[in-house]
Chimera marker file (.cmm) of the C-alpha trace (Angstrom):
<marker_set name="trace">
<marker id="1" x="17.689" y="10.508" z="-2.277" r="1" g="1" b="0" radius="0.5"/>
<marker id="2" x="16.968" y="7.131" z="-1.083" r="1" g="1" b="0" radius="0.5"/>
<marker id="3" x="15.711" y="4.309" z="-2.900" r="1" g="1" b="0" radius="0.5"/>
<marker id="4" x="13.763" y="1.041" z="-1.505" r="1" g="1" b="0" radius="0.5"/>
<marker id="5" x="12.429" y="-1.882" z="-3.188" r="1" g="1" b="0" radius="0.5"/>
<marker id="6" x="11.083" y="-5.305" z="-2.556" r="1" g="1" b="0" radius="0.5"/>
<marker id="7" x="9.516" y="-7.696" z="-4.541" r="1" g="1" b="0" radius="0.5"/>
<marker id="8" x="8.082" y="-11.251" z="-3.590" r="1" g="1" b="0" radius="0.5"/>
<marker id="9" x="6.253" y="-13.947" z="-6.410" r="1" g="1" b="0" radius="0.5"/>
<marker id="10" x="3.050" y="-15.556" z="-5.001" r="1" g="1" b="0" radius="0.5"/>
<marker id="11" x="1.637" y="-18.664" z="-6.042" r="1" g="1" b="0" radius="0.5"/>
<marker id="12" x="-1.738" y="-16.155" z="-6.526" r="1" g="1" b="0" radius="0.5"/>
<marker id="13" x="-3.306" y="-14.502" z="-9.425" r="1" g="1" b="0" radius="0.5"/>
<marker id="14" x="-2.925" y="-11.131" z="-9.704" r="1" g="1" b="0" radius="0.5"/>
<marker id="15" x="-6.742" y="-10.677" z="-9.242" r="1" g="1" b="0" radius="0.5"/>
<marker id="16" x="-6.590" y="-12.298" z="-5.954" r="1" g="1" b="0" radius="0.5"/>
<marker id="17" x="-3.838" y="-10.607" z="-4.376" r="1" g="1" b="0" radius="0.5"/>
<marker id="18" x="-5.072" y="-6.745" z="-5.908" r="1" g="1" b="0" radius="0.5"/>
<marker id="19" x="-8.384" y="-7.831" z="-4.237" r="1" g="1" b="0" radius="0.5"/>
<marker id="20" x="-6.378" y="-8.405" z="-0.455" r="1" g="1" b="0" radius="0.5"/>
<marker id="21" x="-4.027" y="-5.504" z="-0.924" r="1" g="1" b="0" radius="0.5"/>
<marker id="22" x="-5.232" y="-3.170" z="-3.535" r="1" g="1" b="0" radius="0.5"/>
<marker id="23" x="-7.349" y="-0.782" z="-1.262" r="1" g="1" b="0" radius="0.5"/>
<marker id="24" x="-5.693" y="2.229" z="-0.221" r="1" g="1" b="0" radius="0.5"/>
<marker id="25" x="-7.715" y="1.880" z="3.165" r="1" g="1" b="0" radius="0.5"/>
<marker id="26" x="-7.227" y="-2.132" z="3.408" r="1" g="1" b="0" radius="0.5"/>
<marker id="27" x="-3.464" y="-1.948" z="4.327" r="1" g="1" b="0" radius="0.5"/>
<marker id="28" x="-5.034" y="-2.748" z="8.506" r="1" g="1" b="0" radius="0.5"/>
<marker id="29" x="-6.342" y="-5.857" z="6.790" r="1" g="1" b="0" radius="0.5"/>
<marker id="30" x="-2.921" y="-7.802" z="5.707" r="1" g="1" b="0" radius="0.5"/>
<marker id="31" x="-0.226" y="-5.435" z="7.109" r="1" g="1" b="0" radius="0.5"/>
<marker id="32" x="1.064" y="-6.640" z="10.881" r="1" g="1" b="0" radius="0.5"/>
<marker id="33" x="2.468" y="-3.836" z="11.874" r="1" g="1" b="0" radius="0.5"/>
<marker id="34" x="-0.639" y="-1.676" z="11.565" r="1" g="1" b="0" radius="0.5"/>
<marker id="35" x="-3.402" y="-1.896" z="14.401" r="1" g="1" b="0" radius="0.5"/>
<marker id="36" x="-5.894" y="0.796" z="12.639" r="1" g="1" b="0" radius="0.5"/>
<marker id="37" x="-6.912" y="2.567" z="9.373" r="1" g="1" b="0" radius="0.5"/>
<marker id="38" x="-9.135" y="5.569" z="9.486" r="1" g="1" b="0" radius="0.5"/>
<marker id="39" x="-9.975" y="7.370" z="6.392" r="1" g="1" b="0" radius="0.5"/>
<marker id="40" x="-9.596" y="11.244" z="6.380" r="1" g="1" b="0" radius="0.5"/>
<marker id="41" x="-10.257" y="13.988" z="3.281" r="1" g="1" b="0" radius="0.5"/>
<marker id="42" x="-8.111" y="16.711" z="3.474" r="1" g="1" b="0" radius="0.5"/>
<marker id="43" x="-8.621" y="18.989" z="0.655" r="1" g="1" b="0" radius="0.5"/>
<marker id="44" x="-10.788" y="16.133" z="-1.239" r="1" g="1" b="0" radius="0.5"/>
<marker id="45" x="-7.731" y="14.106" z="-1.070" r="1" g="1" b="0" radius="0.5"/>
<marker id="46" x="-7.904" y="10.554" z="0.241" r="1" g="1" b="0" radius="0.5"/>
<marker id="47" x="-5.538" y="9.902" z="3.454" r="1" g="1" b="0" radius="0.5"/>
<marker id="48" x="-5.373" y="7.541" z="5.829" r="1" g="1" b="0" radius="0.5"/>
<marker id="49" x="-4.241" y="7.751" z="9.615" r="1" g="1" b="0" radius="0.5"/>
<marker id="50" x="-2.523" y="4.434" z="10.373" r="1" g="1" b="0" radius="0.5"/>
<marker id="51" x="-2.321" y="3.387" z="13.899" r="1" g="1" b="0" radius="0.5"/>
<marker id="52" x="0.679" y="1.249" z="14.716" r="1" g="1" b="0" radius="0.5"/>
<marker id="53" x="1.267" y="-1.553" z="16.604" r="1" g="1" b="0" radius="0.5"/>
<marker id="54" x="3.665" y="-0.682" z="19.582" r="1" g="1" b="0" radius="0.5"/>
<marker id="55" x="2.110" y="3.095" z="19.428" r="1" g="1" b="0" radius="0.5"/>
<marker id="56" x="2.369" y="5.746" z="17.324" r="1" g="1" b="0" radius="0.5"/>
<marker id="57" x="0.645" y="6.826" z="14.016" r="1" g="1" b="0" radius="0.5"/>
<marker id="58" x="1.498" y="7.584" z="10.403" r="1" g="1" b="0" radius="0.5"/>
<marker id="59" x="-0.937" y="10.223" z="7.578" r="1" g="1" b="0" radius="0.5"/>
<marker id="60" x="-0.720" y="8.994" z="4.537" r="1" g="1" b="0" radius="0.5"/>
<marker id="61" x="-2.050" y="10.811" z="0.917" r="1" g="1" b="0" radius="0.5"/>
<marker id="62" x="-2.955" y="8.493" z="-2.012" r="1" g="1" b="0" radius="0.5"/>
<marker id="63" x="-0.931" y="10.043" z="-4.875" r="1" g="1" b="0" radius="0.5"/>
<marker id="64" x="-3.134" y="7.912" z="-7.054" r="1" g="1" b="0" radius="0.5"/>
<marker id="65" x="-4.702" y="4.726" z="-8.432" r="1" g="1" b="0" radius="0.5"/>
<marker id="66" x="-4.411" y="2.910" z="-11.652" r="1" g="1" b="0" radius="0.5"/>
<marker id="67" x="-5.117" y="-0.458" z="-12.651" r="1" g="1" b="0" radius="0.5"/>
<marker id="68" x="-3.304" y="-2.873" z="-9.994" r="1" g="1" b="0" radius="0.5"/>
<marker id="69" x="-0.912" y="0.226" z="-8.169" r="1" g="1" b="0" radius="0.5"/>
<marker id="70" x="-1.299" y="2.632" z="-6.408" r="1" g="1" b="0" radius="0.5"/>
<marker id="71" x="1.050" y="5.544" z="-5.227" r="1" g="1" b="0" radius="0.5"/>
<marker id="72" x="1.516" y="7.332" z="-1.889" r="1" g="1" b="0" radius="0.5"/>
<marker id="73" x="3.322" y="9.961" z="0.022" r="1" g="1" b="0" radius="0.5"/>
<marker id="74" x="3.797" y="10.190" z="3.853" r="1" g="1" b="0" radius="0.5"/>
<marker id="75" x="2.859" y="13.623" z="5.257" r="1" g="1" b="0" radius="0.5"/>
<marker id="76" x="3.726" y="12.830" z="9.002" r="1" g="1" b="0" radius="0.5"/>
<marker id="77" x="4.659" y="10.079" z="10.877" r="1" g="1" b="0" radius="0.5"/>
<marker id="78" x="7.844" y="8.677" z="12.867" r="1" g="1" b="0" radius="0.5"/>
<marker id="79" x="9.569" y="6.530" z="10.545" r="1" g="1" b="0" radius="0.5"/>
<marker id="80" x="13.192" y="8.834" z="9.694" r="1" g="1" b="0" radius="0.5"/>
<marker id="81" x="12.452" y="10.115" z="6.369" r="1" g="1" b="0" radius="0.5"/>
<marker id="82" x="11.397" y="12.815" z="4.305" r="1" g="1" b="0" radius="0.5"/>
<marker id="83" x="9.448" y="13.757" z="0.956" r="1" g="1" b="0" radius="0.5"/>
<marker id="84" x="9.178" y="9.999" z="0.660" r="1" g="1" b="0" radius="0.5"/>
<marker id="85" x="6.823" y="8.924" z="-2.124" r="1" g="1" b="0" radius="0.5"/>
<marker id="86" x="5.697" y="4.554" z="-2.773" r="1" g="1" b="0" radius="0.5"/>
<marker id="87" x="4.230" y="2.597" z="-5.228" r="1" g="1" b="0" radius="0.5"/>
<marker id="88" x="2.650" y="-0.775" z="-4.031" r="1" g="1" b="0" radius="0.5"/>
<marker id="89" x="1.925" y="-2.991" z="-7.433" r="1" g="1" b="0" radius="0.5"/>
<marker id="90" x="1.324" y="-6.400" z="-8.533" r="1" g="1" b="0" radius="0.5"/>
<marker id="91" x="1.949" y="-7.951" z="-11.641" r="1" g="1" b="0" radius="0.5"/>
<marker id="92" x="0.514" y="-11.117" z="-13.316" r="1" g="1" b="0" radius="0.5"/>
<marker id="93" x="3.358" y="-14.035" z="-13.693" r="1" g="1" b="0" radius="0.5"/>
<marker id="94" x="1.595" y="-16.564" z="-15.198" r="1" g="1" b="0" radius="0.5"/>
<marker id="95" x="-0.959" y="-17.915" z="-13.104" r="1" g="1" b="0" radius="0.5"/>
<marker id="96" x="0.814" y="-16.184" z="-10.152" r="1" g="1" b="0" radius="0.5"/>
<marker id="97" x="1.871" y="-13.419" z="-9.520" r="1" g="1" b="0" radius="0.5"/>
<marker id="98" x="4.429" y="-10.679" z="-7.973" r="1" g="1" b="0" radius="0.5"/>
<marker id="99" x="3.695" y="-7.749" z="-5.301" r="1" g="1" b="0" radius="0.5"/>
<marker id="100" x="6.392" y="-4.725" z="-5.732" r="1" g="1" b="0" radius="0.5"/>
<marker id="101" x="6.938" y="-2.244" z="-2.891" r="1" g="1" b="0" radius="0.5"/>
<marker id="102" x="9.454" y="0.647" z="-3.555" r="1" g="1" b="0" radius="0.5"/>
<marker id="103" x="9.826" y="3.839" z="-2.239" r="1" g="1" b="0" radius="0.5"/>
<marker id="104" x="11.553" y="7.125" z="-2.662" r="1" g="1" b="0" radius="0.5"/>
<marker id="105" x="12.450" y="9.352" z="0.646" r="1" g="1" b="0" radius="0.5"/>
<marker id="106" x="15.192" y="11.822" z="1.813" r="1" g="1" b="0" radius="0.5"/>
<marker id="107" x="16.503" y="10.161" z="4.838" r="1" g="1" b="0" radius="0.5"/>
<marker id="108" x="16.453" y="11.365" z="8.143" r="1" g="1" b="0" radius="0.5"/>
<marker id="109" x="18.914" y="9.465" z="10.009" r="1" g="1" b="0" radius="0.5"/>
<marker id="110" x="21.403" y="6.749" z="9.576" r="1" g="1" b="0" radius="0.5"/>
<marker id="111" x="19.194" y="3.656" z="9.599" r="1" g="1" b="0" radius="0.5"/>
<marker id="112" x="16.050" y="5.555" z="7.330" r="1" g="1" b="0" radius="0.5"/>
<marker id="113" x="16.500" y="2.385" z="4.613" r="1" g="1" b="0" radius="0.5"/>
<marker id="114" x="16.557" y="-0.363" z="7.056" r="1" g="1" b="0" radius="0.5"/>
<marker id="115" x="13.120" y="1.257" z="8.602" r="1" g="1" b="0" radius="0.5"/>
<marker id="116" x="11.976" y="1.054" z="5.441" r="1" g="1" b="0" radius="0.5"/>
<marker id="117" x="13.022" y="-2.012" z="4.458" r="1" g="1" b="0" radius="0.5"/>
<marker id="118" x="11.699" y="-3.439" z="7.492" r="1" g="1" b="0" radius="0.5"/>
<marker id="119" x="8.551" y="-2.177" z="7.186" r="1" g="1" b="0" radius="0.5"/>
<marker id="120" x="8.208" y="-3.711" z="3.445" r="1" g="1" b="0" radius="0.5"/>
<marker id="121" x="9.604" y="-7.229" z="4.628" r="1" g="1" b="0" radius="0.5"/>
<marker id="122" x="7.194" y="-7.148" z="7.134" r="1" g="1" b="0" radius="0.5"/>
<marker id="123" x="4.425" y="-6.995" z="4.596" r="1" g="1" b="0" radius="0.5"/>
<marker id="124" x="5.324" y="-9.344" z="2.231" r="1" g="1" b="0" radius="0.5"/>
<marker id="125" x="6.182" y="-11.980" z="4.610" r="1" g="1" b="0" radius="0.5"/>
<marker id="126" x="2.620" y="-11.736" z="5.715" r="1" g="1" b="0" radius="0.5"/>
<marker id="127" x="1.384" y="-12.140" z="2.281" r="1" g="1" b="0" radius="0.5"/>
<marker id="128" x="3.328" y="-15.071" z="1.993" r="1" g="1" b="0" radius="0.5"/>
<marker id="129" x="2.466" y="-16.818" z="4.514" r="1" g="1" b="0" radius="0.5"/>
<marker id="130" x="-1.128" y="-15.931" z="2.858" r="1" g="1" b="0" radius="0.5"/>
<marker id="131" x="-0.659" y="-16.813" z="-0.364" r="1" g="1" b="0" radius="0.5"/>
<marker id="132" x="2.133" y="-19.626" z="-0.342" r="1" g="1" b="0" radius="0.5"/>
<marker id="133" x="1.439" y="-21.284" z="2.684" r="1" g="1" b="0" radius="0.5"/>
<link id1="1" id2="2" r="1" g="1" b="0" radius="0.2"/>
<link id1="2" id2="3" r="1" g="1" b="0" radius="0.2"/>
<link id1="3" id2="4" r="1" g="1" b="0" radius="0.2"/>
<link id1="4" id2="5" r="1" g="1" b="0" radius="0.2"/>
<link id1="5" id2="6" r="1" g="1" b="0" radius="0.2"/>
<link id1="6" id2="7" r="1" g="1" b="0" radius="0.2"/>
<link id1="7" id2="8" r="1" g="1" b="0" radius="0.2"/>
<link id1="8" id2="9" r="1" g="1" b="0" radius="0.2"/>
<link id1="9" id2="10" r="1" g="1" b="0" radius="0.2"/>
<link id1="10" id2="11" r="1" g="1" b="0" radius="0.2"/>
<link id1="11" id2="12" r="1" g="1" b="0" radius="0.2"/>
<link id1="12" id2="13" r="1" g="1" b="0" radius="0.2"/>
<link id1="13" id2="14" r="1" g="1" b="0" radius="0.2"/>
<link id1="14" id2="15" r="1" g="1" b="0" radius="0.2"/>
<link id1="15" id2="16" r="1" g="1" b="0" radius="0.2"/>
<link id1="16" id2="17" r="1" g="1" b="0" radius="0.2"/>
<link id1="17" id2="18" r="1" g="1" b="0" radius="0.2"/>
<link id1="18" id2="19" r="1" g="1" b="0" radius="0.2"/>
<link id1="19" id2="20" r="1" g="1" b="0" radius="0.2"/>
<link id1="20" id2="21" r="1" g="1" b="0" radius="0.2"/>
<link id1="21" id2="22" r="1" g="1" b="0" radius="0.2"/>
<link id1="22" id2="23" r="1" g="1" b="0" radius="0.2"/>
<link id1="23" id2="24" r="1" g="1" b="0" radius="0.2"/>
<link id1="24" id2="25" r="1" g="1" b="0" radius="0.2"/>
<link id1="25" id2="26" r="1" g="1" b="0" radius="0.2"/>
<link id1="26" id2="27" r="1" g="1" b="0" radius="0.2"/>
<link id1="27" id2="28" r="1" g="1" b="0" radius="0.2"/>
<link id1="28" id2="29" r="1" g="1" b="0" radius="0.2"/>
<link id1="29" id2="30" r="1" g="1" b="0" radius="0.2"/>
<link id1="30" id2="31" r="1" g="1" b="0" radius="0.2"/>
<link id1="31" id2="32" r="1" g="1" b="0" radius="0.2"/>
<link id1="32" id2="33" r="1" g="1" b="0" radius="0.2"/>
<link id1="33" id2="34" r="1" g="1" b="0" radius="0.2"/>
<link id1="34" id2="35" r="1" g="1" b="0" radius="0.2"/>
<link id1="35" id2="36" r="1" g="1" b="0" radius="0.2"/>
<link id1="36" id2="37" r="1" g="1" b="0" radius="0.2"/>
<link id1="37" id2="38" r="1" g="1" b="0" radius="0.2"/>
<link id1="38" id2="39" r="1" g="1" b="0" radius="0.2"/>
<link id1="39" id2="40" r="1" g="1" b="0" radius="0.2"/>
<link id1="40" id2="41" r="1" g="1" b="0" radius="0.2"/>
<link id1="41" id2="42" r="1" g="1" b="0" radius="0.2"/>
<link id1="42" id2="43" r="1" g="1" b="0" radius="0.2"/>
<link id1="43" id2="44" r="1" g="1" b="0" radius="0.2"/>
<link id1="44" id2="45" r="1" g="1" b="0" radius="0.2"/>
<link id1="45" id2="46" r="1" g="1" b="0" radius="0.2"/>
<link id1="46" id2="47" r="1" g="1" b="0" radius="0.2"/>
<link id1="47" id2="48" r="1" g="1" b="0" radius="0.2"/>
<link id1="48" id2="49" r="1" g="1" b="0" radius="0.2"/>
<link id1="49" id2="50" r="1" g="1" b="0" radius="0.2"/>
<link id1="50" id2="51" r="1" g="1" b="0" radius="0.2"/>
<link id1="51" id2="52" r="1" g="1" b="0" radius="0.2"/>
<link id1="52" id2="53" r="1" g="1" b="0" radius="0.2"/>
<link id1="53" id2="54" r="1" g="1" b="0" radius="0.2"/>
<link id1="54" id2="55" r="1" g="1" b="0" radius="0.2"/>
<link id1="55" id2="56" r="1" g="1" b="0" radius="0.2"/>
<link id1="56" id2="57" r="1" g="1" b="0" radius="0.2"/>
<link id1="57" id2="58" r="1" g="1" b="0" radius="0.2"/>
<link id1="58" id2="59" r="1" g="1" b="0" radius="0.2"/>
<link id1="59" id2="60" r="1" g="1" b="0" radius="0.2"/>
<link id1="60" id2="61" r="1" g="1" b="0" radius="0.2"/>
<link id1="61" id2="62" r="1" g="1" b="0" radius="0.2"/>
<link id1="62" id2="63" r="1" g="1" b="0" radius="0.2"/>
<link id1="63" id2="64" r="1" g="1" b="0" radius="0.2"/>
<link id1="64" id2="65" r="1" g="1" b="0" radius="0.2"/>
<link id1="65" id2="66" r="1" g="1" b="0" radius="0.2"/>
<link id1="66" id2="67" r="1" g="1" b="0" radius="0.2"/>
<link id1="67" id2="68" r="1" g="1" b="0" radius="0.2"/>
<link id1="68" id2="69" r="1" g="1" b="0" radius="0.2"/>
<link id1="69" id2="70" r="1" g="1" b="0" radius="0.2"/>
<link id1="70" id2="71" r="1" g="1" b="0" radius="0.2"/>
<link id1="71" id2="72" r="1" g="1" b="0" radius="0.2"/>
<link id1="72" id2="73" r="1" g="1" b="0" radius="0.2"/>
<link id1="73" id2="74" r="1" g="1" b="0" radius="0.2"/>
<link id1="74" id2="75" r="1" g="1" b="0" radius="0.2"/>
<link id1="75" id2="76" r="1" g="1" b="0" radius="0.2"/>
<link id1="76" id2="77" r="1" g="1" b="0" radius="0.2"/>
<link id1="77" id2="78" r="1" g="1" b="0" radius="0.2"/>
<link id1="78" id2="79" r="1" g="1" b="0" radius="0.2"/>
<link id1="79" id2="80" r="1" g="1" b="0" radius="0.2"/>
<link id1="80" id2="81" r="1" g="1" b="0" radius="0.2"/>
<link id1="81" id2="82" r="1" g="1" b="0" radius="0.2"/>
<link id1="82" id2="83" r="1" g="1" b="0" radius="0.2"/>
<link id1="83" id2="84" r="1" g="1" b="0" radius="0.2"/>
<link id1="84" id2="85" r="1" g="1" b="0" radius="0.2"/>
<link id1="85" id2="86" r="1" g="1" b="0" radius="0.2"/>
<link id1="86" id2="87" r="1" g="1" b="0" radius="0.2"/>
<link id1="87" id2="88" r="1" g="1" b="0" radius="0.2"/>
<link id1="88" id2="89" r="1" g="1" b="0" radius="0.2"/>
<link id1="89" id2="90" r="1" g="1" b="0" radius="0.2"/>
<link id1="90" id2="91" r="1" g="1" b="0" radius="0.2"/>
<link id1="91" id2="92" r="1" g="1" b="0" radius="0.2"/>
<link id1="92" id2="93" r="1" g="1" b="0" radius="0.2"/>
<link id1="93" id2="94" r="1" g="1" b="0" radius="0.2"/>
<link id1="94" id2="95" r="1" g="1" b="0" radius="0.2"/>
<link id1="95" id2="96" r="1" g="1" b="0" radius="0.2"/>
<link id1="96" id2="97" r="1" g="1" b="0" radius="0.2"/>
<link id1="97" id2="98" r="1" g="1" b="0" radius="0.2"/>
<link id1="98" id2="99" r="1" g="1" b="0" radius="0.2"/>
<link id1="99" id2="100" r="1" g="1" b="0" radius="0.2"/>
<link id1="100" id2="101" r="1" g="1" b="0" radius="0.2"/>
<link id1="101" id2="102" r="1" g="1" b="0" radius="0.2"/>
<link id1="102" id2="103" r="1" g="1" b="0" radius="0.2"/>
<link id1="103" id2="104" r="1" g="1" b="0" radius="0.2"/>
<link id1="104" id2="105" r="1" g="1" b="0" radius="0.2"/>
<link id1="105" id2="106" r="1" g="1" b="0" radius="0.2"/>
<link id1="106" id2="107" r="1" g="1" b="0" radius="0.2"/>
<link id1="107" id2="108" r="1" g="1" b="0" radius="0.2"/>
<link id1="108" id2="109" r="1" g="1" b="0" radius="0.2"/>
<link id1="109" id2="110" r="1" g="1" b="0" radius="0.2"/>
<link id1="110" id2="111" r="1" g="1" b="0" radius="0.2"/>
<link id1="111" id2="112" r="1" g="1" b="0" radius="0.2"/>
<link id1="112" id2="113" r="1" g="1" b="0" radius="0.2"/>
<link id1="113" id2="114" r="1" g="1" b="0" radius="0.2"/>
<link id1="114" id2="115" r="1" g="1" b="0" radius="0.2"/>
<link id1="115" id2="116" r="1" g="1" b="0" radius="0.2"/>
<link id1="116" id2="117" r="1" g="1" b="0" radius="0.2"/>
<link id1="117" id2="118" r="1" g="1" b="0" radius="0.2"/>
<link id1="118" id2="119" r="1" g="1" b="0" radius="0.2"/>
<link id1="119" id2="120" r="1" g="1" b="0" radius="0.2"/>
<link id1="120" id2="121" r="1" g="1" b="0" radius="0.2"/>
<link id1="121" id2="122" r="1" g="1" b="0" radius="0.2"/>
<link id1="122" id2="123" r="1" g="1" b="0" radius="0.2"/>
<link id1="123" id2="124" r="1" g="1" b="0" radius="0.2"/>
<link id1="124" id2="125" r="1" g="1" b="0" radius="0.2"/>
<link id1="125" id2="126" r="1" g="1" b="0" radius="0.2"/>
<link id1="126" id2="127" r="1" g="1" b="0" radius="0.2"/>
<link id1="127" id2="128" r="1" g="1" b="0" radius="0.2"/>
<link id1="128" id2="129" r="1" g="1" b="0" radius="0.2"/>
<link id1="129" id2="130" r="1" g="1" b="0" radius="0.2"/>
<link id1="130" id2="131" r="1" g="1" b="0" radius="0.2"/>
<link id1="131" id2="132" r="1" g="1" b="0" radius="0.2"/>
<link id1="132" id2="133" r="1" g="1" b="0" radius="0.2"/>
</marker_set>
């Protein structure tokens, strides 16, 4: 089992970054590397079909929601991993706060936590340049 976290501290409350990132469907909205969000019930379980820049799609099922996380699993998609589960968070710090990405997976090939990791850098640098100029 793999393990993959990043962190970054924004000169935001936590309020106002939950609000840009805290919506299970909202990830099109801050997220470069996804083109497309579509909401889909399967079983009366919340998913969402991500549509990715470059090609190529991902289904994701919210694990669940609780105050300013939430949890996920991927059921299909082409990143190399398996039976990977993530928690996206923020935390107040102060007046500011920090976003915390981390993820759990079975890896499917040699360069599963730089995919990963890539993916999660991508995000945050996007919220920085949001919320810290």
């Amino acid at each position: 089992m793999a393990l993959v976290t990043r962190s970054l501290h924004l000169a935001a409350s936590q309020e106002e970054v939950w609000n840009q990132i805290g919506s299970f469907q909202g990830l099109v909205d801050w997220h470069p590397a996804v083109e497309s969000c579509t909401l889909e019930l399967i079983d009366g379980v919340e998913h969402r079909r991500l549509g990715l820049a470059g090609g190529g799609e991902i289904l994701e099922k919210l694990l669940g929601s609780e105050g300013g996380s939430y949890g996920y699993a991927i059921v299909t998609g082409p990143l190399p991993v398996s039976d990977y589960r993530s928690i996206l968070s923020v935390v107040a710090a102060g007046e500011h706060s920090i976003v915390m990405w981390s993820s759990t997976f079975v890896p499917a090939g040699p360069d599963a936590e730089a995919a990963i990791g890539g993916v999660y850098d991508a995000g945050l640098a996007a919220l920085g340049e949001r919320f810290n100029g």
